[in-house]
C-alpha positions in Angstrom: 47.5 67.7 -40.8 46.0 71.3 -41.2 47.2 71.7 -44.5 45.4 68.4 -46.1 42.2 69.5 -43.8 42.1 72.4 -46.0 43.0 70.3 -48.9 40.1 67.8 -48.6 37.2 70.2 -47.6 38.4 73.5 -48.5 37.8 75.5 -45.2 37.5 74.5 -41.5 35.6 75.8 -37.7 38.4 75.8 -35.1 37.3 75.6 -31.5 40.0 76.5 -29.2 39.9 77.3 -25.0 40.7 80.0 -23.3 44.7 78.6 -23.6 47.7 81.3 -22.5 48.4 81.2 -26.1 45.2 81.1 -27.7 46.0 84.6 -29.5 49.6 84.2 -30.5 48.4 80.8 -32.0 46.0 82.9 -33.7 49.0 85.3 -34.7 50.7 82.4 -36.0 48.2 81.0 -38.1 46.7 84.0 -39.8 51.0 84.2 -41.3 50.1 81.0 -43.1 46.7 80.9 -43.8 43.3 83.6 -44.3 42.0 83.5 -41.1 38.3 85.2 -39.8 38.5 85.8 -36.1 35.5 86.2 -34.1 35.9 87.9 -30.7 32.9 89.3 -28.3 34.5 92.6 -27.5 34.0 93.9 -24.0 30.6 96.1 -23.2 33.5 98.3 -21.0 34.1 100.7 -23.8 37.7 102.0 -22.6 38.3 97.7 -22.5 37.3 97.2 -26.1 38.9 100.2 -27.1 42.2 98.7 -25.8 41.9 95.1 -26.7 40.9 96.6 -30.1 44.9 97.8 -30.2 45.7 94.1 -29.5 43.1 92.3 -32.0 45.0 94.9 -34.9 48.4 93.9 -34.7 47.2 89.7 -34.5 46.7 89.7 -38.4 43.9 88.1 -39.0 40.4 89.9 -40.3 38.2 90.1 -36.9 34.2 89.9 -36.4 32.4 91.0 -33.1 29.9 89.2 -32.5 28.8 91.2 -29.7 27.8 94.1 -32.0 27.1 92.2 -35.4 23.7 90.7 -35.5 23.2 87.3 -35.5 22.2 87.6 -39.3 25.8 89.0 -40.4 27.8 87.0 -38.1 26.0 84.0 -40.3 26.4 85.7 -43.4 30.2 87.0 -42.5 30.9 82.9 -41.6 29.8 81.5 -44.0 30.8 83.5 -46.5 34.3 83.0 -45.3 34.3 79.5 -45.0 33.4 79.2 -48.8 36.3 81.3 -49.6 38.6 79.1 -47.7 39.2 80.7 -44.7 39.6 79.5 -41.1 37.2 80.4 -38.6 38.6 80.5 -35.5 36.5 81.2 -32.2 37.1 80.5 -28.5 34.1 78.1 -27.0 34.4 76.9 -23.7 32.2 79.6 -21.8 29.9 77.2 -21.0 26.6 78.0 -19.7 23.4 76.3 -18.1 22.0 73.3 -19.9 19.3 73.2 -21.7 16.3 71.7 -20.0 15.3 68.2 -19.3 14.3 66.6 -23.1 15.4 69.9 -25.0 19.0 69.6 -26.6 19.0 73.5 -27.8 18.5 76.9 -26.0 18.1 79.5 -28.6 18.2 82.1 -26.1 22.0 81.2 -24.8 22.6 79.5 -28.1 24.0 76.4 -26.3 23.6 72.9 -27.1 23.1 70.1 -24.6 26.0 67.9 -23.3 28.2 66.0 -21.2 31.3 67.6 -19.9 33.6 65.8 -17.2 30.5 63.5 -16.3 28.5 67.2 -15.9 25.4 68.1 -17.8 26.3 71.7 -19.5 25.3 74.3 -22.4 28.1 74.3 -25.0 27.8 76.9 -27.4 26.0 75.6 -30.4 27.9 77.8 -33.5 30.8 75.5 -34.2 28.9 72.7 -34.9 26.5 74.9 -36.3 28.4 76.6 -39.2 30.6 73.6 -39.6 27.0 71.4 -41.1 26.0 74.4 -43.0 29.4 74.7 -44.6 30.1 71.5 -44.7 33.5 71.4 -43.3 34.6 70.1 -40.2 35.2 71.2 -36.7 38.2 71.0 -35.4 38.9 71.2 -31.7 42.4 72.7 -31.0 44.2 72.6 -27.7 47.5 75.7 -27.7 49.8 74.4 -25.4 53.0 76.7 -24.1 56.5 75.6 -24.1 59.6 76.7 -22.6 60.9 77.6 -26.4 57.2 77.2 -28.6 54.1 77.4 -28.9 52.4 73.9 -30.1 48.9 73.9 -31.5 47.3 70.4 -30.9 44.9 69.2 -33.4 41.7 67.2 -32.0 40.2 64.8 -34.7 38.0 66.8 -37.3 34.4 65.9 -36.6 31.6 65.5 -39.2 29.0 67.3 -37.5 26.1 66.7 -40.2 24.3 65.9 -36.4 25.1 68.8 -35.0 24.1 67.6 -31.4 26.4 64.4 -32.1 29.6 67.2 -33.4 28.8 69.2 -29.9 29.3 66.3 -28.3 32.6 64.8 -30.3 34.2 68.6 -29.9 33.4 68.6 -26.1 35.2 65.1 -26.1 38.1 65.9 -27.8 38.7 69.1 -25.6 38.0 67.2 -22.5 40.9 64.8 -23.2 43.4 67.7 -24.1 42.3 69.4 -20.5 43.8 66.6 -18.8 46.6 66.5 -21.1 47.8 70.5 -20.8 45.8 71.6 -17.6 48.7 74.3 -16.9 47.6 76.2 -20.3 44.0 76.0 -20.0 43.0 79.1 -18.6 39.3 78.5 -17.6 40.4 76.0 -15.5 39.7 78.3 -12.3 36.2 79.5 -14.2 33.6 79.8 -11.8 31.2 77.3 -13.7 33.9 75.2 -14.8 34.9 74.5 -11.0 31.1 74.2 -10.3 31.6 70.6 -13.1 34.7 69.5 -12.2 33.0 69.7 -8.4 30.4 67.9 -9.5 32.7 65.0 -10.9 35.0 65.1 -8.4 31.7 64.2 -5.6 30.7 61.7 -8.0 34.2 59.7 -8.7 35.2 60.2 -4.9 34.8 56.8 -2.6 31.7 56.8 0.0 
């Protein structure tokens, strides 16, 4: 399925979760195909320094976006999904909605949507870069095995309305959180507990 992806449009966004595999899926991708990583490296210096280490060895070209300005992370994007390479981030920090009537926060860079029945902030870029690009966003779930480690492919959106792609890639993760909950390692996240709370008072009988 990947392979005629990059067939038919030349390049693609993956979103993936925090999964216990997320990296080594990384690792095994970037042995097939070109692959530009983007990590937010930790403002603990000694941290970075030693994640750094790890990020080397994963094979893949890497961008911080935590010190790259938002101009060359664009640029660096872009520029790499014209080349035909994947562009591979992890999106499900999720943060506080955008207000009542607004679907965008350009402060958190987070677009508005509906997660488990929950009104959150999912970040904007994937959908973002994807229109720009003109590829599509594919969602990926990374799901560990007793013997392997099984990327599952969401369905690649068209996200020419970006708002409408936030929401289709928000879907399509949903539904592969209930399928592999063990992998998912958000699931205990602070503010992801704080939606599925929310759901769970809203589903629950009087």
């Amino acid at each position: 399925r990947l392979d005629e992806i990059i067939r038919t449009h030349g390049s693609a966004v993956m979103a993936m979760p925090h999964c216990h595999s997320s990296l080594l899926m990384i690792r095994g991708l970037s042995t097939r195909y070109p692959v530009l990583m983007l990590v937010r490296e930790s403002a603990d210096q000694s941290r970075a320094d030693a994640t750094r280490v790890y990020y080397n060895n994963l094979g893949a070209e890497r961008l911080d976006v935590r010190n790259s300005s938002s101009v060359s992370v664009a640029r660096s994007v872009l520029r790499a999904l014209r080349e035909g390479k994947l562009v591979i981030g992890i999106v499900d920090r999720i943060k506080a909605a955008p207000t009542e009537g607004e679907d965008y926060n350009a402060h958190d860079d987070v677009n508005r949507c509906q997660a488990f029945g929950q009104t959150v902030g999912f970040p904007a870029w994937p959908a973002r870069f994807a229109a720009r690009a003109r590829v599509p966003l594919l969602p990926v779930m990374v799901e560990l095995t007793q013997d392997k480690i099984v990327g599952h492919l969401g369905d690649p959106i068209d996200c020419t309305d970006q708002m409408a792609g936030t929401q289709a890639c928000m879907d399509n993760l949903e539904t592969m959180f209930l399928q592999y909950p063990h992998d998912w390692g958000f699931v205990y996240d602070k503010h992801w507990s704080r939606v599925m709370r929310g759901r769970a008072q809203e589903v629950s009988p009087q």
